[in-house]
C-alpha positions in Angstrom: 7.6 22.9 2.1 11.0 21.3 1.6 12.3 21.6 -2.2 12.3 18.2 -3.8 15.9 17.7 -3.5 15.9 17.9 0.3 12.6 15.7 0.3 14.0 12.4 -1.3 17.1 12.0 1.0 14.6 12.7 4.0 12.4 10.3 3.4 15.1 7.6 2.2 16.8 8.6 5.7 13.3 8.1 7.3 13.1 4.6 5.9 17.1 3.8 6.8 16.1 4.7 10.2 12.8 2.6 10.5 14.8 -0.3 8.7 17.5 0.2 12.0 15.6 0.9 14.3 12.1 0.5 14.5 12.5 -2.9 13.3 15.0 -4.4 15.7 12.2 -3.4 18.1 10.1 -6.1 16.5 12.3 -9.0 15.1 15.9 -9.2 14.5 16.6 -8.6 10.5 20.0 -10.4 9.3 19.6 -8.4 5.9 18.7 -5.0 6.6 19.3 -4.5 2.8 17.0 -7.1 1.6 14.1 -5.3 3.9 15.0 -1.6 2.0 14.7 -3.6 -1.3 11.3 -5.1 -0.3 10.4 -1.8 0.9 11.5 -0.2 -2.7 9.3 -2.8 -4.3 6.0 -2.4 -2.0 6.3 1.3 -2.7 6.4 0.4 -6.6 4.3 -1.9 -6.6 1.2 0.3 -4.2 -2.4 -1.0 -4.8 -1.3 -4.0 -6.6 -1.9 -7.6 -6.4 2.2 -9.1 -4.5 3.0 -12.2 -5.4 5.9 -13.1 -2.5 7.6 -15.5 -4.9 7.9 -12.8 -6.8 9.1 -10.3 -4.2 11.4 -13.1 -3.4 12.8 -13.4 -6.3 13.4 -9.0 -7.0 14.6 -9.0 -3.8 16.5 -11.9 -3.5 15.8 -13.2 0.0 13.8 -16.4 0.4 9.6 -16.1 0.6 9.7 -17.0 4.1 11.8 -14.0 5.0 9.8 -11.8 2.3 6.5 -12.5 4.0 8.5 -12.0 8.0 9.4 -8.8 6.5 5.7 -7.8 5.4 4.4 -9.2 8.6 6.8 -6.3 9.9 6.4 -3.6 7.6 2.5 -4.0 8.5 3.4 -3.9 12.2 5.1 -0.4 11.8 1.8 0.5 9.9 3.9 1.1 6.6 1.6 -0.7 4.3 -1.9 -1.7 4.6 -2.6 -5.5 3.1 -6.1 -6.3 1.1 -6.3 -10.3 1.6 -7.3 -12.2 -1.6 -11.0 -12.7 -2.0 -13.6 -13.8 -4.3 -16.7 -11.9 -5.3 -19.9 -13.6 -5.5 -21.1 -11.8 -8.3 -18.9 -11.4 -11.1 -16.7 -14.2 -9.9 -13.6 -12.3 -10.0 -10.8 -13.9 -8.1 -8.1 -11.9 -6.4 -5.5 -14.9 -5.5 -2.8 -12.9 -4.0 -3.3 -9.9 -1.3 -3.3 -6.1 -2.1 -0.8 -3.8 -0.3 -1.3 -0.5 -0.5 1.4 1.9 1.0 0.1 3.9 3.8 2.1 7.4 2.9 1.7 8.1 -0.8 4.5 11.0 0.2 7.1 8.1 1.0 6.4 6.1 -1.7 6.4 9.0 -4.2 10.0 9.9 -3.0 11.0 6.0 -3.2 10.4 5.9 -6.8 12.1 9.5 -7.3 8.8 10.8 -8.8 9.4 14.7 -9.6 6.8 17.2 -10.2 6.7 16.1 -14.3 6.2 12.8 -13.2 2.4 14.4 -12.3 2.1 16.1 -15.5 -0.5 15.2 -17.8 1.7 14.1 -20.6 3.1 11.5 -18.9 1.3 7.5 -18.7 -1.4 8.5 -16.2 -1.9 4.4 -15.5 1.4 4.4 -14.1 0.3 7.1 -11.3 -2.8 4.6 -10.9 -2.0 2.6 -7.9 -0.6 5.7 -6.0 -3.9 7.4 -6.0 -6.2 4.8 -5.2 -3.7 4.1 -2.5 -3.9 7.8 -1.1 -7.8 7.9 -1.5 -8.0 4.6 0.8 -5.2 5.9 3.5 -7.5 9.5 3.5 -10.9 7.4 3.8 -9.4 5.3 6.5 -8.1 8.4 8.3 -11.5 10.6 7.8 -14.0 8.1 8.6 -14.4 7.5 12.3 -14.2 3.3 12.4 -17.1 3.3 14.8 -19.7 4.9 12.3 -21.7 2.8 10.6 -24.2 2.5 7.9 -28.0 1.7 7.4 -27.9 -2.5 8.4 -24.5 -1.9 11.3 -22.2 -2.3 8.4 -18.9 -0.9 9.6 -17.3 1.9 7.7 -14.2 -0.1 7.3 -16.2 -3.1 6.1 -17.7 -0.8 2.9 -14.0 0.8 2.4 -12.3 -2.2 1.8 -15.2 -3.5 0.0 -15.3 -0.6 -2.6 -11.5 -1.0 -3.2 -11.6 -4.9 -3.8 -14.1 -5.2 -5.7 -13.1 -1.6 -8.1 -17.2 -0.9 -7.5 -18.4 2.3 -8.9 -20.4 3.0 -5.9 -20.8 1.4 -2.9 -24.8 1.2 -2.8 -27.2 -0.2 -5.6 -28.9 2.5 -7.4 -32.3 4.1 -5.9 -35.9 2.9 -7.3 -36.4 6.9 -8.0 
């Protein structure tokens, strides 16, 4: 294992070379600094509703080249988006999608987390997002998408499910 001083400029020079290379693949970027900041704040802002007026505004680049730029980032499988939804039960409304960042490595290195970041002194809220982020990515990665449950309910369906709606379980209790 690399010592954490190695790991952050790796994984900063990973992200410099997705931002130069992997992109232009996909769409020509006039502000390859504007797509590391939206990066910075997708890995900040992991398993959290994103406003892109908001992103627009932290990164300063116009919404319509915020949301090109996540329509990219989701291309090169960097985050994974949530769209809003509304449950039928409890009538909670998500109005803006969840993005969750697909490595929890990356994004740990992005926001120079260190080893007493994870300690358990520190606000364990903050650390939040992260971990339901790297539960999803392992659950996505696990579970063959093919398998399905009792009523041909995809795997996928029930992942995505469980993490929008924050259920404590993903089936009703048994009559036992």
């Amino acid at each position: 294992m690399l010592p954490l001083s190695s790991r952050q400029p790796q994984c900063r020079d990973y992200i410099d070379a997705v931002v130069e290379r992997d992109v232009g693949d996909i769409n020509l970027v006039r502000k390859p600094d504007g797509l590391r900041i939206v990066i910075d704040q997708m890995a900040a802002r992991s398993a959290q509703e994103i406003s892109i007026s908001e992103l627009a505004k932290l990164s300063r680049l116009q919404p319509v080249t915020v949301e090109q730029y996540l329509d990219i980032l989701i291309r090169l499988s960097m985050p994974i988006k949530l769209g809003a939804w509304t449950s039928g039960v409890s009538k909670r409304e998500i109005k803006n999608p969840k993005y969750h960042f697909a490595d929890s490595g990356i994004a740990c290195a992005l926001r120079r987390f260190t080893k007493d970041t994870f300690s358990i002194e520190n606000n364990w809220q903050a650390l939040g997002g992260l971990l339901e982020s790297f539960v999803l990515n392992e659950l996505l990665r696990a579970v063959p998408m093919q398998w399905s449950c009792h009523g041909y309910v995809p795997v996928s369906q029930l992942i995505y499910a469980a993490f929008r709606s924050n259920a404590k379980g993903l089936f009703p209790p048994s009559d036992e």
